[in-house]
OpenMM code with the backbone's topology and positions (N, CA, C; nanometers):
from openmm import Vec3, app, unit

residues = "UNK UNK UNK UNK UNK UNK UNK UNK UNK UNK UNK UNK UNK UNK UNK UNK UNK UNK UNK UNK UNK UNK UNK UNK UNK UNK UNK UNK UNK UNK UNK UNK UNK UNK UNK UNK UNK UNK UNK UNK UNK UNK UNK UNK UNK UNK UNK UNK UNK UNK UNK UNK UNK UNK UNK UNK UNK UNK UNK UNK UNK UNK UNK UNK UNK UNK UNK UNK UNK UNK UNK UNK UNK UNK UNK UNK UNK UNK UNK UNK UNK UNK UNK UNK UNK UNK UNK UNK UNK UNK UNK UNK UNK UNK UNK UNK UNK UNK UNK UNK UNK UNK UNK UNK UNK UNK UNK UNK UNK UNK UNK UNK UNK UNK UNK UNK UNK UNK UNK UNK UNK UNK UNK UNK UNK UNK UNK UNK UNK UNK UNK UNK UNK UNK UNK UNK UNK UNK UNK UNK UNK UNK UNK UNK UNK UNK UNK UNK UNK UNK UNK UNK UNK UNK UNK UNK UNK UNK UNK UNK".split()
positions = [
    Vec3(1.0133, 8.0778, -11.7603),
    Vec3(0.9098, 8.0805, -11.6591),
    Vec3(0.8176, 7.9611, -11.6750),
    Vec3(0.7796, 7.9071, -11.5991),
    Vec3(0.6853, 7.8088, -11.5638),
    Vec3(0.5474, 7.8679, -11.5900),
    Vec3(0.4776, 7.7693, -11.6250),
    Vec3(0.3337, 7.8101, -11.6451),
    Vec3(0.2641, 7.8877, -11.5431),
    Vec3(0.1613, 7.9544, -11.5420),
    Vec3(0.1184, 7.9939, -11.4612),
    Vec3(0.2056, 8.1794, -11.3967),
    Vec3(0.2899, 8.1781, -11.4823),
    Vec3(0.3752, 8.3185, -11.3967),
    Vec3(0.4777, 8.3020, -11.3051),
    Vec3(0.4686, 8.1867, -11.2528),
    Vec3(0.5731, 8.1052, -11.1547),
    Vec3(0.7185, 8.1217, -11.1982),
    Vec3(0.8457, 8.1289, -11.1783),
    Vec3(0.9568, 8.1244, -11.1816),
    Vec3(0.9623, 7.9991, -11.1724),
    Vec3(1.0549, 7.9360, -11.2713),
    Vec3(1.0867, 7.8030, -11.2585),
    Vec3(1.1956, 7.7888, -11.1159),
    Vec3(1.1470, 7.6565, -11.0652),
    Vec3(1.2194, 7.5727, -10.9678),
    Vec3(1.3415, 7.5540, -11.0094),
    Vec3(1.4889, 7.6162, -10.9407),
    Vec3(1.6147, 7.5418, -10.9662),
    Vec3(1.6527, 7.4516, -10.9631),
    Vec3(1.7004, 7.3463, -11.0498),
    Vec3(1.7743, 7.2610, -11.0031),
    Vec3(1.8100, 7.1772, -10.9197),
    Vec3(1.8577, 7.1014, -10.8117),
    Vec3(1.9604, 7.1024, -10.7388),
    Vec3(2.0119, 6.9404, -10.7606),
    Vec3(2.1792, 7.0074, -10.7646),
    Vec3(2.2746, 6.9246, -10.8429),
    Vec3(2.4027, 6.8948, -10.7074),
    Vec3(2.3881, 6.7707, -10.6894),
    Vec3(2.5019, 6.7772, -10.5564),
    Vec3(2.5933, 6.6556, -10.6274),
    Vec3(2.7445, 6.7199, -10.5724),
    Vec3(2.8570, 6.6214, -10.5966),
    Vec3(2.9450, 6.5636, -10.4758),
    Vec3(2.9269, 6.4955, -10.4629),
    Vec3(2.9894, 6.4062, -10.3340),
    Vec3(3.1372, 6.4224, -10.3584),
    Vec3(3.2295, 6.4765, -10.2336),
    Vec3(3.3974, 6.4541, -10.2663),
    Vec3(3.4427, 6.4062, -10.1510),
    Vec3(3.5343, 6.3317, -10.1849),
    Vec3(3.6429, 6.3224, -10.0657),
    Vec3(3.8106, 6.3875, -10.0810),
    Vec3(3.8760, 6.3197, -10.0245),
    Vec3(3.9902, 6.3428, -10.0451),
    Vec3(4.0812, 6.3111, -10.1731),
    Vec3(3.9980, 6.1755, -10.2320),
    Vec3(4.0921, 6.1038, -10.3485),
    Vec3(4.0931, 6.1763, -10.4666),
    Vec3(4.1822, 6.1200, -10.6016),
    Vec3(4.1937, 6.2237, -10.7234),
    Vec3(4.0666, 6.1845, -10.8027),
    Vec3(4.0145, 6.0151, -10.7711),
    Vec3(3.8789, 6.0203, -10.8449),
    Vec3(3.7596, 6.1450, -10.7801),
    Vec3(3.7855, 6.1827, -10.6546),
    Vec3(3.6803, 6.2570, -10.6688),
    Vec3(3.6789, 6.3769, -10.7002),
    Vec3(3.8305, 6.4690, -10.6616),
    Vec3(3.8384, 6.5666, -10.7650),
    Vec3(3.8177, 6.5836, -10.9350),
    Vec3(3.8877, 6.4486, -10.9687),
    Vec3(3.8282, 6.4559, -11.0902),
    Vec3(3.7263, 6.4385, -11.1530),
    Vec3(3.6071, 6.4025, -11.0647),
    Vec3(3.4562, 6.4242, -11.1393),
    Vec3(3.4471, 6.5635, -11.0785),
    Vec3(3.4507, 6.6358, -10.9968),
    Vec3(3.4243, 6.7785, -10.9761),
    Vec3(3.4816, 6.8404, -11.0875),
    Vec3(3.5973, 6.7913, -11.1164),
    Vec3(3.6612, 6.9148, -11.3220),
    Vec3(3.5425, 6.8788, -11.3863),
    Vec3(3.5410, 6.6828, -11.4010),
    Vec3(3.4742, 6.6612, -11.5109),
    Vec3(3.3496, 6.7305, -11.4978),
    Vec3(3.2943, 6.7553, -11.4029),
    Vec3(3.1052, 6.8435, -11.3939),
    Vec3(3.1257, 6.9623, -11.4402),
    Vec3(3.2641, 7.0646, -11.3890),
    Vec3(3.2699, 7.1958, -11.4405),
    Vec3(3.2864, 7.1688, -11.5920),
    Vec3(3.4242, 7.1212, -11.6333),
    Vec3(3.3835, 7.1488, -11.7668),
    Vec3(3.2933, 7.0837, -11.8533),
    Vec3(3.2474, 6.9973, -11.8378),
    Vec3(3.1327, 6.8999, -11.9094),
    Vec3(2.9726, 6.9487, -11.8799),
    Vec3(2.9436, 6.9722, -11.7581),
    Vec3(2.8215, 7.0197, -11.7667),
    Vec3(2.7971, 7.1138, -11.6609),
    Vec3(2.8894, 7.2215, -11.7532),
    Vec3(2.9286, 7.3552, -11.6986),
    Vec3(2.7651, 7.4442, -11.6962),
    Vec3(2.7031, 7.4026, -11.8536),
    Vec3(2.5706, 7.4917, -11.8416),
    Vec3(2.4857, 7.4441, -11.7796),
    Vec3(2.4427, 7.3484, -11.7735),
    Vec3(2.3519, 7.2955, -11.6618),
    Vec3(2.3779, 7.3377, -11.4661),
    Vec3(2.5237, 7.3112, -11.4840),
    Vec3(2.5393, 7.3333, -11.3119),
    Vec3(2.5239, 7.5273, -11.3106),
    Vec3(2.5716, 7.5882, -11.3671),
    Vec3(2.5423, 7.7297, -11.3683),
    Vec3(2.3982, 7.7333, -11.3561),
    Vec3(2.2797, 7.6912, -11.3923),
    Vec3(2.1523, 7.7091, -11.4225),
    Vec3(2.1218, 7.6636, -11.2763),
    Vec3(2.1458, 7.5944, -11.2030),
    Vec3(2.1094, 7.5007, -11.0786),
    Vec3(2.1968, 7.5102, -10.9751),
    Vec3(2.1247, 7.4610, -10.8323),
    Vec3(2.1942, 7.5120, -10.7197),
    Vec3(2.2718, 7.3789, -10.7049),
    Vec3(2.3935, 7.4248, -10.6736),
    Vec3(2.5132, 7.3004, -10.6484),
    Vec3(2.5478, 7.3273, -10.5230),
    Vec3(2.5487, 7.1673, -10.4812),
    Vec3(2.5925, 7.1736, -10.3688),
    Vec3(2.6927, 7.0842, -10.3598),
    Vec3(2.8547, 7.1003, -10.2516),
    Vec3(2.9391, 7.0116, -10.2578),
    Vec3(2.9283, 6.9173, -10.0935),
    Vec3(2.9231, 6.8564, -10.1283),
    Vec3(2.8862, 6.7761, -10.0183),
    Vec3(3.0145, 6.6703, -9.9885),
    Vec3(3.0332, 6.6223, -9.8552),
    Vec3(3.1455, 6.5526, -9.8301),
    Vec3(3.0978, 6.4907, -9.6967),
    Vec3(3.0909, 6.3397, -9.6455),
    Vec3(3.0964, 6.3163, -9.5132),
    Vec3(3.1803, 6.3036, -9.4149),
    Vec3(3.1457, 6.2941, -9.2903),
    Vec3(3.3067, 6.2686, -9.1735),
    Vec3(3.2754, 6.0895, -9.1595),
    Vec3(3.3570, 6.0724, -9.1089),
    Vec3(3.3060, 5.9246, -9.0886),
    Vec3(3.2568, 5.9227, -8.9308),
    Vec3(3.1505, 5.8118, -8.8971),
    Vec3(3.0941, 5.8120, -8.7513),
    Vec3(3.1517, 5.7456, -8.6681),
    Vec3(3.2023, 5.7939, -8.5153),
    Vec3(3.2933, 5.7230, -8.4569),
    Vec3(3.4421, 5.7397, -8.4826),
    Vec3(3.4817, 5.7949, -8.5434),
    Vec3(3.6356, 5.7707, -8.6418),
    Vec3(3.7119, 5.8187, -8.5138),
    Vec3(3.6815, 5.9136, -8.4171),
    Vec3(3.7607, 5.9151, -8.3120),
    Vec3(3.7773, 5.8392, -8.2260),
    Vec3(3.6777, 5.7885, -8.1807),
    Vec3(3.6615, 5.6174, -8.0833),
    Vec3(3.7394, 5.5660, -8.1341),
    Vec3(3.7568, 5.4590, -8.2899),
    Vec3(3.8084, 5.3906, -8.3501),
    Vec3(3.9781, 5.4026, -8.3157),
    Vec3(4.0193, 5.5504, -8.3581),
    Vec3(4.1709, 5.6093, -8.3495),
    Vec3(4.1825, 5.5611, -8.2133),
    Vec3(4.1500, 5.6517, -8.1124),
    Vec3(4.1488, 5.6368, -7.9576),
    Vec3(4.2161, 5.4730, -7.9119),
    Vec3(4.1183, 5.4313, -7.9820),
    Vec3(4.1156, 5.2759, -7.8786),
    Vec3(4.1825, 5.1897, -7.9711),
    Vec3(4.2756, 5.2298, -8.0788),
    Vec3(4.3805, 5.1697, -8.1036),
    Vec3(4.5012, 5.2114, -8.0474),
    Vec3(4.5205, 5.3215, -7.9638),
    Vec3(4.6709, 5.3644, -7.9320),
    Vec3(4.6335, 5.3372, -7.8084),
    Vec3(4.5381, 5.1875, -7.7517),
    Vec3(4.4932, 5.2183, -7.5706),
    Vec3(4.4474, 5.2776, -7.5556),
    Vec3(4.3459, 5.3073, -7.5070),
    Vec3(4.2302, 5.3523, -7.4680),
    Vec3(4.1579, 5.4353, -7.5131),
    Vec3(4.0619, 5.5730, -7.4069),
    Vec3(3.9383, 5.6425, -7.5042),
    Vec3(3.9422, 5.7566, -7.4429),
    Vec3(4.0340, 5.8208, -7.3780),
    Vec3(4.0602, 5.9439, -7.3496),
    Vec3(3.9400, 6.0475, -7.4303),
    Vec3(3.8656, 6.1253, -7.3169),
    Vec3(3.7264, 6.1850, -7.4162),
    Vec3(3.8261, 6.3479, -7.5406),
    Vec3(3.9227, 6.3603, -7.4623),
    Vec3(3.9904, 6.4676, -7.5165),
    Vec3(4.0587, 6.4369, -7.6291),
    Vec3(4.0953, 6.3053, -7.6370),
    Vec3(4.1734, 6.2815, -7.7600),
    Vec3(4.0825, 6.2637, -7.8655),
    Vec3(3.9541, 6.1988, -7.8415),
    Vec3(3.8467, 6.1637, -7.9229),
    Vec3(3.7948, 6.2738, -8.0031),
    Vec3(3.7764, 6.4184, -7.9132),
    Vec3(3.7429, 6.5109, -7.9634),
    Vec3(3.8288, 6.5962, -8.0346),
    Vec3(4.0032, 6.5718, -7.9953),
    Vec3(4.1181, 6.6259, -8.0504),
    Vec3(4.0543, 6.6024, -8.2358),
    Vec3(4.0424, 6.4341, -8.2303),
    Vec3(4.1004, 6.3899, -8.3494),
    Vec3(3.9241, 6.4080, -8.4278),
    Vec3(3.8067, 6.4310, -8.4132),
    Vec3(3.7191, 6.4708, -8.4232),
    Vec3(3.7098, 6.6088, -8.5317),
    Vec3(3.7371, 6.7121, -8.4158),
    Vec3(3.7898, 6.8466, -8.4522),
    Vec3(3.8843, 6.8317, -8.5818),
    Vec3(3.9923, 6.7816, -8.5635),
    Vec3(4.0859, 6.7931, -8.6562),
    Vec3(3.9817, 6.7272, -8.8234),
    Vec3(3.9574, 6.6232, -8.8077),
    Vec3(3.8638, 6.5865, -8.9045),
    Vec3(3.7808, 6.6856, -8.9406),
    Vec3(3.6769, 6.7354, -8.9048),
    Vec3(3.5979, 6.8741, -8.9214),
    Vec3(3.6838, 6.9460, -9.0121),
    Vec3(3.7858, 6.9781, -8.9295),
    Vec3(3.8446, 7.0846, -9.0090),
    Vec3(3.9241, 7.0594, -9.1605),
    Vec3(3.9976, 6.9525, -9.1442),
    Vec3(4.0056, 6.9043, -9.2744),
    Vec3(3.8580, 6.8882, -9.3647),
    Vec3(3.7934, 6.8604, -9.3789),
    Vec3(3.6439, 6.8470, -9.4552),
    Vec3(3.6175, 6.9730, -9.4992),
    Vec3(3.5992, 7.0866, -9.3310),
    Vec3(3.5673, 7.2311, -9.4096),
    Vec3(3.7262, 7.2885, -9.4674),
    Vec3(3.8428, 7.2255, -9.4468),
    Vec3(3.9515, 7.2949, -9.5879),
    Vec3(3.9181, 7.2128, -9.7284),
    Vec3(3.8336, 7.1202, -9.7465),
    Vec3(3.8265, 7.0585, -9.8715),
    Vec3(3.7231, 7.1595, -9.9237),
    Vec3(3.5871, 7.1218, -9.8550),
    Vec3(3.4969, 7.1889, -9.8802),
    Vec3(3.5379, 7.2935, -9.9226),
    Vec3(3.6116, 7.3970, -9.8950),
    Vec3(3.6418, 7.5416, -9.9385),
    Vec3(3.7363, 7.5279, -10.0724),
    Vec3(3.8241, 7.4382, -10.0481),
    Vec3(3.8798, 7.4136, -10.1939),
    Vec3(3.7927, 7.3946, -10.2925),
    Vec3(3.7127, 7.3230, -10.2882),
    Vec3(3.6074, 7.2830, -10.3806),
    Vec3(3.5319, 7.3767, -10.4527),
    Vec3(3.4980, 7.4717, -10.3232),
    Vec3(3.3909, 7.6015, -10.3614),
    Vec3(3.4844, 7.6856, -10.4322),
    Vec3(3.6329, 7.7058, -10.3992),
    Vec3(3.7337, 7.8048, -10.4887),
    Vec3(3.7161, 7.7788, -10.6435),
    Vec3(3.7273, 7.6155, -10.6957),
    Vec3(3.7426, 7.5757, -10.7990),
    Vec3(3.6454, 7.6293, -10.8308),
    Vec3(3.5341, 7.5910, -10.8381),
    Vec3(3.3530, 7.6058, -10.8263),
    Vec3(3.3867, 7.7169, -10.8759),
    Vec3(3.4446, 7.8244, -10.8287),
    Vec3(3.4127, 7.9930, -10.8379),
    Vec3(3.5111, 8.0394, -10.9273),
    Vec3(3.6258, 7.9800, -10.9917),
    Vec3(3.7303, 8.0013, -11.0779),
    Vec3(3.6474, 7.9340, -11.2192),
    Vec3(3.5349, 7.8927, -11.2047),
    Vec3(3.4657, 7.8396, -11.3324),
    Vec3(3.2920, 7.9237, -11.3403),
    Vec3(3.2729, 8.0336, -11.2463),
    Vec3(3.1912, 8.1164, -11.2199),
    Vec3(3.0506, 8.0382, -11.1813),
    Vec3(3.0536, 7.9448, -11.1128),
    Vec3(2.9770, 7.9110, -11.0183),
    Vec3(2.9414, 7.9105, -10.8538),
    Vec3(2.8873, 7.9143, -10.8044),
    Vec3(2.8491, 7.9573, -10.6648),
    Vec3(2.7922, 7.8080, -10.6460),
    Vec3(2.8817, 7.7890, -10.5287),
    Vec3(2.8143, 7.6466, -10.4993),
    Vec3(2.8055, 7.6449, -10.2901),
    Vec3(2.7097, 7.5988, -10.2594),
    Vec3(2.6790, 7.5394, -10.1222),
    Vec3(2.7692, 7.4450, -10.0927),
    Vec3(2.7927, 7.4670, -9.9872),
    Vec3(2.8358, 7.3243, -9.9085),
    Vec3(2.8106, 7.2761, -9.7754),
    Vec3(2.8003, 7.1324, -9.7548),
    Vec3(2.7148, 7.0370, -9.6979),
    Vec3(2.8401, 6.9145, -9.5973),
    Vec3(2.8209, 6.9364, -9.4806),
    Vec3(2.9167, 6.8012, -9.4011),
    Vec3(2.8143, 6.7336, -9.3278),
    Vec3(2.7889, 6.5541, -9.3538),
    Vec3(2.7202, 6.5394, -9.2446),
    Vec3(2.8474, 6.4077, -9.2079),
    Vec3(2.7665, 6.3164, -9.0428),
    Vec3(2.8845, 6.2214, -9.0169),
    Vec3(2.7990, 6.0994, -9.0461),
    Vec3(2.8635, 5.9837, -9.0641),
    Vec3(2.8153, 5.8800, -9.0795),
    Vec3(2.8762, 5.7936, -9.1744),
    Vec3(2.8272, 5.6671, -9.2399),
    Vec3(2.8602, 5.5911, -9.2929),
    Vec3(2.8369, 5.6698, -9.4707),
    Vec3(2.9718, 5.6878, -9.5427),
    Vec3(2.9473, 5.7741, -9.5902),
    Vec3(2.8531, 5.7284, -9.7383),
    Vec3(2.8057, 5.6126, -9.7851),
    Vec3(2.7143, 5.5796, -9.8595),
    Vec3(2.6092, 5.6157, -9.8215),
    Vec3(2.5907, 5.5819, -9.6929),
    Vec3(2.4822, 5.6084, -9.6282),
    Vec3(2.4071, 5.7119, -9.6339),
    Vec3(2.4965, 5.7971, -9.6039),
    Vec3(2.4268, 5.9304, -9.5755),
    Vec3(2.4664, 6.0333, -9.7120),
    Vec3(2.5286, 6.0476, -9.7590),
    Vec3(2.4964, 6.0717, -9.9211),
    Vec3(2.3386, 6.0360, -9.9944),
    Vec3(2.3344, 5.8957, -9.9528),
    Vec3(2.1849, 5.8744, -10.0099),
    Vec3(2.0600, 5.9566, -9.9410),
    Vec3(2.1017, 5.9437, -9.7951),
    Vec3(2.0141, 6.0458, -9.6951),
    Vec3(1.9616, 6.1907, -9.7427),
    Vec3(2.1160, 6.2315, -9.7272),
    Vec3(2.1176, 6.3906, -9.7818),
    Vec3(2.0666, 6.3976, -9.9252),
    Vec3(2.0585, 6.3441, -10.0094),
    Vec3(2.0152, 6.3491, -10.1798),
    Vec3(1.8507, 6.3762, -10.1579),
    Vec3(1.8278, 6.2972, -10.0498),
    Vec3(1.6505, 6.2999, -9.9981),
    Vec3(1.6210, 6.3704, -9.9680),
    Vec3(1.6967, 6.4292, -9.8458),
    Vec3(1.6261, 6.5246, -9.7728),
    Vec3(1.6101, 6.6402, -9.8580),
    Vec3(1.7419, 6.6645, -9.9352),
    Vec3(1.7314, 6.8191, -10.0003),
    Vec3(1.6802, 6.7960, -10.1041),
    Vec3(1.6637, 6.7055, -10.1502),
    Vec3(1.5788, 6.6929, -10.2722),
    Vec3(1.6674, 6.6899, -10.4082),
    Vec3(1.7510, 6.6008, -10.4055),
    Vec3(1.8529, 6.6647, -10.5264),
    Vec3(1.8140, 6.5752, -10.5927),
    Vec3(1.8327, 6.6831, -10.7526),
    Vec3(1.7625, 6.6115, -10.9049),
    Vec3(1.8674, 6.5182, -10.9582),
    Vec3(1.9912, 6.5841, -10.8802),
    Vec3(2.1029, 6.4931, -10.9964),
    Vec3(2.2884, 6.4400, -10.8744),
    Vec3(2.3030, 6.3373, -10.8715),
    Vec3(2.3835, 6.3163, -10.7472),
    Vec3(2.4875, 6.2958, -10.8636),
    Vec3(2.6349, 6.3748, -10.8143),
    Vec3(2.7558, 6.3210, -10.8999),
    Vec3(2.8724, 6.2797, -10.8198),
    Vec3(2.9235, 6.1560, -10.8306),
    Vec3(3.0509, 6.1176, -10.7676),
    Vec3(3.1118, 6.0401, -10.8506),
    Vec3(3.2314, 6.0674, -10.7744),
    Vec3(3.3448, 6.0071, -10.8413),
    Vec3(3.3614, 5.7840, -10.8639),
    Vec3(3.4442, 5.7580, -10.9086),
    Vec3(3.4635, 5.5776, -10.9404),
    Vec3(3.5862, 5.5446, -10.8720),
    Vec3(3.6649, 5.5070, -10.8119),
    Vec3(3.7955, 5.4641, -10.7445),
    Vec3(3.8558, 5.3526, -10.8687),
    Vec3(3.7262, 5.3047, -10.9059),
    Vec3(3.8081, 5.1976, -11.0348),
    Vec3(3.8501, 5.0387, -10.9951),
    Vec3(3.8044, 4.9998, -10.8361),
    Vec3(3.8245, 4.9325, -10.8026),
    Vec3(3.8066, 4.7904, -10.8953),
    Vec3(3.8913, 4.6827, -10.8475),
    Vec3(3.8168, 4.5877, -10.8992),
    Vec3(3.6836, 4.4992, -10.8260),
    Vec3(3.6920, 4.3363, -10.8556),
    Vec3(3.5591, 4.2643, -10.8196),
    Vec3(3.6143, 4.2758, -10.6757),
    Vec3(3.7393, 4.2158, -10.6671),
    Vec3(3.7598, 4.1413, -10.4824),
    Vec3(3.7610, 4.2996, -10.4320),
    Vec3(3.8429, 4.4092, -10.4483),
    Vec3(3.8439, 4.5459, -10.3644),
    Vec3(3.7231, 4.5361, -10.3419),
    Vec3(3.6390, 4.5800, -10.4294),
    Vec3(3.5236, 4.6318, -10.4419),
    Vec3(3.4307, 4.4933, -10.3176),
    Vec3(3.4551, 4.4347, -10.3170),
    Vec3(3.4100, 4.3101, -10.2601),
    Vec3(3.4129, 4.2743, -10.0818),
    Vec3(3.5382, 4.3524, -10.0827),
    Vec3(3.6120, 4.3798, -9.8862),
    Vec3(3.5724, 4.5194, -9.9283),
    Vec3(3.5698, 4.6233, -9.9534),
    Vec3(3.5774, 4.7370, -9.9455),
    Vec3(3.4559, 4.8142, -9.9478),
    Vec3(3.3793, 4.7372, -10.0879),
    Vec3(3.2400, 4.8126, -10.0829),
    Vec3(3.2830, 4.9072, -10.1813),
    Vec3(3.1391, 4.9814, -10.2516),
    Vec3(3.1470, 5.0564, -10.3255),
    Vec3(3.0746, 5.1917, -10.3345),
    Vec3(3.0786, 5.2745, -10.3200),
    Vec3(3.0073, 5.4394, -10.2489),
    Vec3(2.9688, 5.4318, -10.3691),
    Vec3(2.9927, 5.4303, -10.5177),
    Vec3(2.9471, 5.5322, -10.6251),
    Vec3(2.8209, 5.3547, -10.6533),
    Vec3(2.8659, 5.2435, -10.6166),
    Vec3(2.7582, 5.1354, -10.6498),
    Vec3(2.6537, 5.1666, -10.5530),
    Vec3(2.7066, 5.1624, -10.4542),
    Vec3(2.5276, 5.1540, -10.3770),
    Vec3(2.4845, 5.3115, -10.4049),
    Vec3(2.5446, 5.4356, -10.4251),
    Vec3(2.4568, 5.5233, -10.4580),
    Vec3(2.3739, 5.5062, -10.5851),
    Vec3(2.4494, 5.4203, -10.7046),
    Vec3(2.3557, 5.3737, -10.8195),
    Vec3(2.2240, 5.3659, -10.7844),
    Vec3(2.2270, 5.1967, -10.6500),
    Vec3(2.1308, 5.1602, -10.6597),
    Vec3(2.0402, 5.1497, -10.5111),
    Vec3(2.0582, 5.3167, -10.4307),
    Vec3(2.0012, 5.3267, -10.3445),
    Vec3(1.9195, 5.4376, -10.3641),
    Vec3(1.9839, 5.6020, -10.4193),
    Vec3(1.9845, 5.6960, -10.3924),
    Vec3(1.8295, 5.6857, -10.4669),
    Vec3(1.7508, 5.8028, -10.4480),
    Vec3(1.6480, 5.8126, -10.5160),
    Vec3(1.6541, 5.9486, -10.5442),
    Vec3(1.7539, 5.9712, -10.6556),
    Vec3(1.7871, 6.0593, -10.8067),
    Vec3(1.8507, 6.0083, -10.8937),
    Vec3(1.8849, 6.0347, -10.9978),
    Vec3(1.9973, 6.0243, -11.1165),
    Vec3(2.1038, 6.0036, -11.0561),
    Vec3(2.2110, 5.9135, -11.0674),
    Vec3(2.3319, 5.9366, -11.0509),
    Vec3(2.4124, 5.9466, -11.1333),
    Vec3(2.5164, 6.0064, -11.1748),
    Vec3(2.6017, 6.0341, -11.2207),
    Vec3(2.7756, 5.9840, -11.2204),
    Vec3(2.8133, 5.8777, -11.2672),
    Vec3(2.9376, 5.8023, -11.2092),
    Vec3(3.0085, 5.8833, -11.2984),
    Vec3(3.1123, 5.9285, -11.2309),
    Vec3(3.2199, 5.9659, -11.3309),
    Vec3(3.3957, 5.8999, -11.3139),
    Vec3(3.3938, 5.8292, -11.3844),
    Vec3(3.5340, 5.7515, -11.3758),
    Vec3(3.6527, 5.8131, -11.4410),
    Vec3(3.7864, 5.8296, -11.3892),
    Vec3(3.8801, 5.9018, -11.4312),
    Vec3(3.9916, 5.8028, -11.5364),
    Vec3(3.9874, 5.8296, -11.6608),
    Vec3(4.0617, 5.7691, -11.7431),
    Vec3(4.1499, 5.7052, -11.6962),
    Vec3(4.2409, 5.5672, -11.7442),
    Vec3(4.3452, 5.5094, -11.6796),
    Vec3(4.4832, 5.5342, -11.7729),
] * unit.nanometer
topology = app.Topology()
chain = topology.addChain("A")
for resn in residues:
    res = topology.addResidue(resn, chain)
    for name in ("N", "CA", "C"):
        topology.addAtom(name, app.Element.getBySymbol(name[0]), res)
C-alpha cells in the first residue's frame, strides 16, 4: 500500500508485436524473464495496422475500387485481432491477463503515441537484427522507439 491508505498504482507494461519471430520472441522473453513484474502490472499487447495499406494494395492491381480497399482493410483487422488473441492465449498459459490494443498508422509512430496516451511505465519490443544499410532503407521501430517514446524501453533481441 502506498502511503496515505491508498492502494498502490499498477503498473502498466505494454509489448508491441507483429507478425515476425523477433516479436514473438520478446513476448516469451517478457513471460519468462520478467514473469513477476508483468503479473504485478497491467499488460497490454499492442500491435498496429498500417495507414492506407488498402489504397496502396488497390492501386497497384489498377485502380481504387472503394470495396476492394475495404475488402483488404477488413481482412487486415482481422488478422491483427487473430494475433492479438494468440498473444493473450500465450499471456494466459503463463497466468497472466493481458489487454489488447490495435491502432492504424505509421507503426513507430503510433506505438510512441499509444505509450503516452496510456501512460505506460515500461514499452517492450522486439529487434529484427537488421544491419546499418537495412536498417538505413528500412528504418528501425525498436530505434526510434529508443529514442522517441517517453518510457523505458525495453529491446529484446533474439539470439543468432
Amino acid at each position: 500500500m502506498a502511503e496515505g491508505g491508498n492502494p498502490e498504482k499498477k503498473k502498466k507494461v505494454m509489448v508491441a508485436i507483429d507478425v515476425s519471430e523477433c516479436s514473438h520472441y520478446a513476448m516469451q522473453w517478457m513471460l519468462e524473464n520478467l514473469h513477476d513484474i508483468v503479473s504485478k502490472s497491467e499488460l497490454i499487447i499492442f500491435t498496429a495496422l498500417p495507414a492506407n495499406s488498402g489504397y496502396v494494395y488497390a492501386s497497384t492491381f489498377g485502380g481504387t475500387p472503394l470495396d476492394l480497399i475495404a475488402t483488404i482493410q477488413e481482412s487486415e483487422k482481422k488478422a491483427a485481432l487473430m494475433l492479438l488473441e494468440k498473444a493473450k492465449g500465450i499471456c494466459a498459459k503463463h497466468g497472466i491477463d493481458a489487454g489488447t490494443m490495435i491502432e492504424s498508422g505509421d507503426t513507430k509512430e503510433v506505438i510512441c503515441a499509444v505509450t503516452e496516451k496510456q501512460k505506460v511505465d515500461l514499452l517492450i519490443v522486439g529487434s529484427h537484427s537488421r544491419g546499418a544499410l537495412q536498417r538505413a532503407f528500412l528504418g528501425s521501430v525498436s530505434n526510434y522507439c529508443v529514442h522517441n517514446a517517453k518510457c523505458p524501453v525495453l529491446v529484446v533481441r533474439k539470439p543468432t
